[in-house]
C-alpha positions, 0 to 999 in steps of 0.5 A, spaced: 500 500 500 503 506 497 501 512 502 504 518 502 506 520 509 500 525 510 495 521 507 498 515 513 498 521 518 491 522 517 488 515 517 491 513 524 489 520 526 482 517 524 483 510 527 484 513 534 478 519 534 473 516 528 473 523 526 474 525 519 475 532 519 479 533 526 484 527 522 485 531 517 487 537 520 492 534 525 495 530 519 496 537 515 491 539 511 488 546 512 481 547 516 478 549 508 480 542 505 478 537 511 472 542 512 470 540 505 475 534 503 475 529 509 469 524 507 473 524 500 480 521 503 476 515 506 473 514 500 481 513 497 480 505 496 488 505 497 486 509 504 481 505 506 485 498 505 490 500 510 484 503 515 481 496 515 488 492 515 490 497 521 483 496 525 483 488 524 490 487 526 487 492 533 481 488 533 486 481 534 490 483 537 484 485 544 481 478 543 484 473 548 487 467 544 485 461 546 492 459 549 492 466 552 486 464 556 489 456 557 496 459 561 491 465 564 488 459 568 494 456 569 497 462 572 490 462 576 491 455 577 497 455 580 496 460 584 501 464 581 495 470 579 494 475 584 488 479 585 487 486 590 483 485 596 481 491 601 482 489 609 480 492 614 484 493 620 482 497 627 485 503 624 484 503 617 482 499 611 489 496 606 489 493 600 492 487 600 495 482 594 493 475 595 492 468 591 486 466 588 482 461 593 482 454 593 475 454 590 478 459 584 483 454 582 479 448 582 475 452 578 480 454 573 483 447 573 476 444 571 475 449 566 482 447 563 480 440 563 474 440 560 479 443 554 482 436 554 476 431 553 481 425 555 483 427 561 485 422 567 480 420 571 485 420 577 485 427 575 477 427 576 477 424 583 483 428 586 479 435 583 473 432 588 478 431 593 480 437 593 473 441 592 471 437 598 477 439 601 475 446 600 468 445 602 470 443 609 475 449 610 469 454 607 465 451 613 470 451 618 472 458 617 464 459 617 464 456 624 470 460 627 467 466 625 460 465 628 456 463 622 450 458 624 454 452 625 450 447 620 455 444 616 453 441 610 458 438 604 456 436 598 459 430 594 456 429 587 460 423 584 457 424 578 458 431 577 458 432 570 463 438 569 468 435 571 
């Protein structure tokens, strides 16, 4: 694609504002010519060409691919992820980096199996093991902060997302 310098400066400016006229003055044009002339620029095949070369490699480029997703729930997985918590203290309130909870990274590690139809199944049965696990801490965390004391756990074998 053979653009001349500000005839590129105009289509970028126009990729970042959306604004034919304002792009035309900020690549060069005088106020006159964009005034009257912005709507042709886009009509440039040439011109036209490079803006949608240019808006599909930024549409790419925002949409998680799937082996980014995979290694994100990875990260999470293994609680390598951090996310920001506010706590409050008897003097003031701070934000606090913590690793996801058990609950999140079983989660993250079922959704990365169902991603592998062939998985193991001693894999599955340790993600039952661990989510029990995670049930009972969740209720023994419950009692010692003085919530209703009922415990109940959930154990389905036959859970189907897994």
């Amino acid at each position: 694609m053979k653009l001349t310098p500000k005839q590129k400066k105009f289509a970028d400016e126009y990729i970042k504002t959306g604004n034919a006229t304002q792009s035309a003055i900020e690549a060069g044009y005088s106020k006159k010519y964009a005034n009257t002339n912005a709507p042709k620029l886009l009509q440039n095949t040439t011109l036209k060409q490079y803006i949608e070369k240019c808006m599909a490699e930024i549409a790419s480029n925002r949409v998680m691919s799937y082996t980014e997703a995979v290694e994100l729930l990875t990260s999470i997985a293994r609680g390598e992820e951090k996310e920001t918590v506010v706590v409050a203290t008897p003097v003031s309130v701070e934000k606090v980096e913590k690793e996801a909870d058990l609950k999140t990274r079983i989660s993250a590690l079922k959704e990365i199996l169902k991603r592998y139809p062939n998985n193991d199944k001693l894999i599955e049965q340790q993600i039952r093991k661990l989510s029990a696990e995670a049930d009972i801490a969740q209720k023994k965390a419950e009692l010692l902060s003085g919530s209703n004391g009922d415990i109940t756990i959930n154990i389905n074998p036959f859970e189907e997302d897994i």
